[in-house]
C-alpha positions, 0 to 999 in steps of 0.5 A, a space after each residue: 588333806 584337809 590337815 594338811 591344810 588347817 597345819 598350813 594355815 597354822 604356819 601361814 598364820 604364824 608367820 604373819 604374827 611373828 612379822 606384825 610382831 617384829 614390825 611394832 604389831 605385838 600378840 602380847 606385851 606393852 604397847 608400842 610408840 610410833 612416829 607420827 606427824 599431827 600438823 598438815 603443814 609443819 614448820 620449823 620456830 626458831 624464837 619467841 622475839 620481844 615483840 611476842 612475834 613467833 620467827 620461823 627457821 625462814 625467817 617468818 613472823 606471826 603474832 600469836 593470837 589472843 595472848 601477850 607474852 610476858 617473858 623475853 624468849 619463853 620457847 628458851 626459859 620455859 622447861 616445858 618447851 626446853 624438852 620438847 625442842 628437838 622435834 618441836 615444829 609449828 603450823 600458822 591456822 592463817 598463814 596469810 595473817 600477820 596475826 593467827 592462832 598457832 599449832 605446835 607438835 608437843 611431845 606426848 607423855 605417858 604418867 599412867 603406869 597402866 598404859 604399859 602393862 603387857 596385854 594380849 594385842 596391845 595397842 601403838 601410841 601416837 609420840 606427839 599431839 597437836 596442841 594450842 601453842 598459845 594455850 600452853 604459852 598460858 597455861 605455862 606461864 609465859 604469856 596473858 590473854 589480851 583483852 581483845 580476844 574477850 570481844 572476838 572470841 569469848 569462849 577462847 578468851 574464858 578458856 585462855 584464862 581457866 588455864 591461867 587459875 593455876 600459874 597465876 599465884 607464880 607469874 614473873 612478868 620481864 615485860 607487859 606488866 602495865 598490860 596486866 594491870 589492865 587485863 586484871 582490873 578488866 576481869 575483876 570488874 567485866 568477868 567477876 568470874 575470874 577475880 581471883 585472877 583478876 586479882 593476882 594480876 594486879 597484885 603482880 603488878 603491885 597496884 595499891 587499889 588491889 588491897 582494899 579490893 581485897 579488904 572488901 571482897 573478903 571481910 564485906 562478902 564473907 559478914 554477907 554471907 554469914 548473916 544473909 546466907 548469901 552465896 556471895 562468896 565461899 569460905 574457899 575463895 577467901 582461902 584462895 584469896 588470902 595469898 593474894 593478900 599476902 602478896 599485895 600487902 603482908 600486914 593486911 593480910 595479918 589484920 584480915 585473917 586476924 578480923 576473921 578469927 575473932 568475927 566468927 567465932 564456933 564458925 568455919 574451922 576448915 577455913 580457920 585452919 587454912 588461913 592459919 597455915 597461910 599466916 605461917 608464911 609471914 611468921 605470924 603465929 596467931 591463927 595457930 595460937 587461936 586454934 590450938 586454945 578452941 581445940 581445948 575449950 569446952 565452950 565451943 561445939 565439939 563439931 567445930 573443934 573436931 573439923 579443926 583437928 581433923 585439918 590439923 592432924 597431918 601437917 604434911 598434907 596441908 602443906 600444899 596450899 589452895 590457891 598456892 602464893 608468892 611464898 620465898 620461904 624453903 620447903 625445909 623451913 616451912 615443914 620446921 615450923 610446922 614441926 615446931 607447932 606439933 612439938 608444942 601442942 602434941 600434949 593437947 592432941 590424942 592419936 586413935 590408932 584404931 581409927 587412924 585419926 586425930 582427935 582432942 583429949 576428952 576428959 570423961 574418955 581416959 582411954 584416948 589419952 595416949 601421946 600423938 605420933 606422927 603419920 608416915 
């Protein structure tokens, strides 16, 4: 009898597994999306109109709080919204308000290979989430914070902007661009937290001001630093600066970068290497020239000639920018000149093959003499 009964059991017990298992409740095997619904209160958008308006498939419009769009229609030329338009639906947070913040149902994307390695009771994945649609409008670079939403919510405003650091250096203004002279000079001089976007705004913009703005941040701060020991300003924030530079003004960038190679000599060779790669994207070869004549001088310190060409010893990696810029120039091209640069100064650079590095040639170690490849 009672085997019996632990056999039934058993089979009762499987046939519930098999059917959790066919219903999207797997035993074993990589986890299953399911259909869900994040918003209480889904609408379908139609557009994004001129005025920044969102317009509801009944015809209902809303500001969007806190931003200012920047492009025409960006629900229509932003890519990140061109796949989610399908299932793309919104909830108004105030429908009451002709102004309010907006929910969107944003269509969730698994990058980890991970998530769909098979397990043993794997678990169902939500398809969508609730996001901030005029934090993605930011962070996607179709719209700016407004000034208003700093005195009514700072801690939305500081958020708005910290998803800005990144689209900021590639913004493309179709309108609101006397807006974003304003919202820049307001962070540059209310919120220095954020002059590195301040800046780019204003350099979008193309006002005059930004270039001794930048002149003064970069050469004053950094002398500061050097002979104060002021925390003012990083080697980082100039780095990040420079492009900014460049986009305002290509010749006084040149003369900066230039300022800072000869003012510092034995000093900063990470940010040294930076600012030469950066100069590459106006063709000007002076900061590279400066360094590969350090990397075999005698007379600097071998730490600092070795932070160089620790930098420099794979210019494939370095090709990706801090800071990123208004660069027109190709990808290919770029690398071509790189790649000019390796040819051209390979003889004065040696590959350690044991320790997978780069070094400068030493003339009492003839064992490092060995000609440089490039890594794979």
């Amino acid at each position: 009898m009672r085997r019996k009964t632990v056999i039934t059991l058993l089979f009762i017990g499987l046939l519930l597994a098999i059917s959790a298992h066919l219903v999207g409740y797997k035993i074993f095997g990589s986890p299953v999306l399911y259909e869900n619904q994040p918003l209480d209160r889904p609408r379908k958008a139609a557009k994004i109109n001129e005025m920044g308006e969102i317009i509801l498939a009944d015809g209902s419009r809303y500001h969007i709080y806190g931003i200012k769009t920047i492009l025409s229609n960006p629900l229509e030329q932003i890519r990140y919204f061109q796949w989610q338009i399908p299932t793309f639906e919104i909830e108004i947070a105030d429908p009451n308000k002709p102004v309010s913040k907006v929910w969107c149902k944003i269509r969730i994307m698994y990058w980890c290979g991970n998530t769909w390695f098979p397990r043993f009771l794997p678990g169902r994945l939500p398809k969508f989430s609730k996001e901030d649609l005029g934090m993605i409008l930011v962070r996607q670079g179709g719209a700016i914070p407004t000034i208003e939403v700093f005195q009514e919510d700072l801690p939305y405003a500081k958020e708005l902007v910290h998803s800005m650091e990144r689209t900021a250096p590639v913004l493309e203004f179709q309108k609101n661009k006397e807006y974003a002279s304003k919202l820049g000079r307001f962070l540059i001089n209310e919120h220095p937290e954020f002059f590195n976007t301040g800046a780019w705004l204003l350099a979008h913009a193309g006002e005059p001001e930004i270039v001794d703005i930048l002149r003064k941040r970069i050469v004053d701060n950094l002398m500061k630093r050097e002979l104060e020991g002021s925390d003012i300003i990083s080697p980082n924030e100039v780095e990040d600066l420079i492009p900014v530079l460049i986009k305002a003004s290509p010749d006084d960038a040149k003369e900066v970068a230039h300022e800072i190679f000869g003012s510092y000599r034995n000093k900063f060779p990470y940010l040294k290497v930076a600012l030469a790669l950066k100069l590459m994207t106006v063709d000007d070869w002076y900061g590279l020239d400066t360094l590969m004549n350090e990397i075999i001088d005698p007379e600097l310190d071998t730490s600092y000639r070795q932070g160089i060409v620790g930098r420099l010893e794979n210019p494939l990696i370095l090709c990706w920018q801090r800071g990123g810029g208004d660069y027109s120039e190709t990808a290919e091209a770029y690398w071509a000149r790189l790649a000019r640069w390796y040819r051209d100064s390979k003889g004065k650079l040696v590959w350690n093959a044991e320790r997978q590095e780069m070094t400068f040639r030493t003339d009492g170690d003839p064992s490092l003499y060995k000609t440089p490849t490039r890594r794979n």
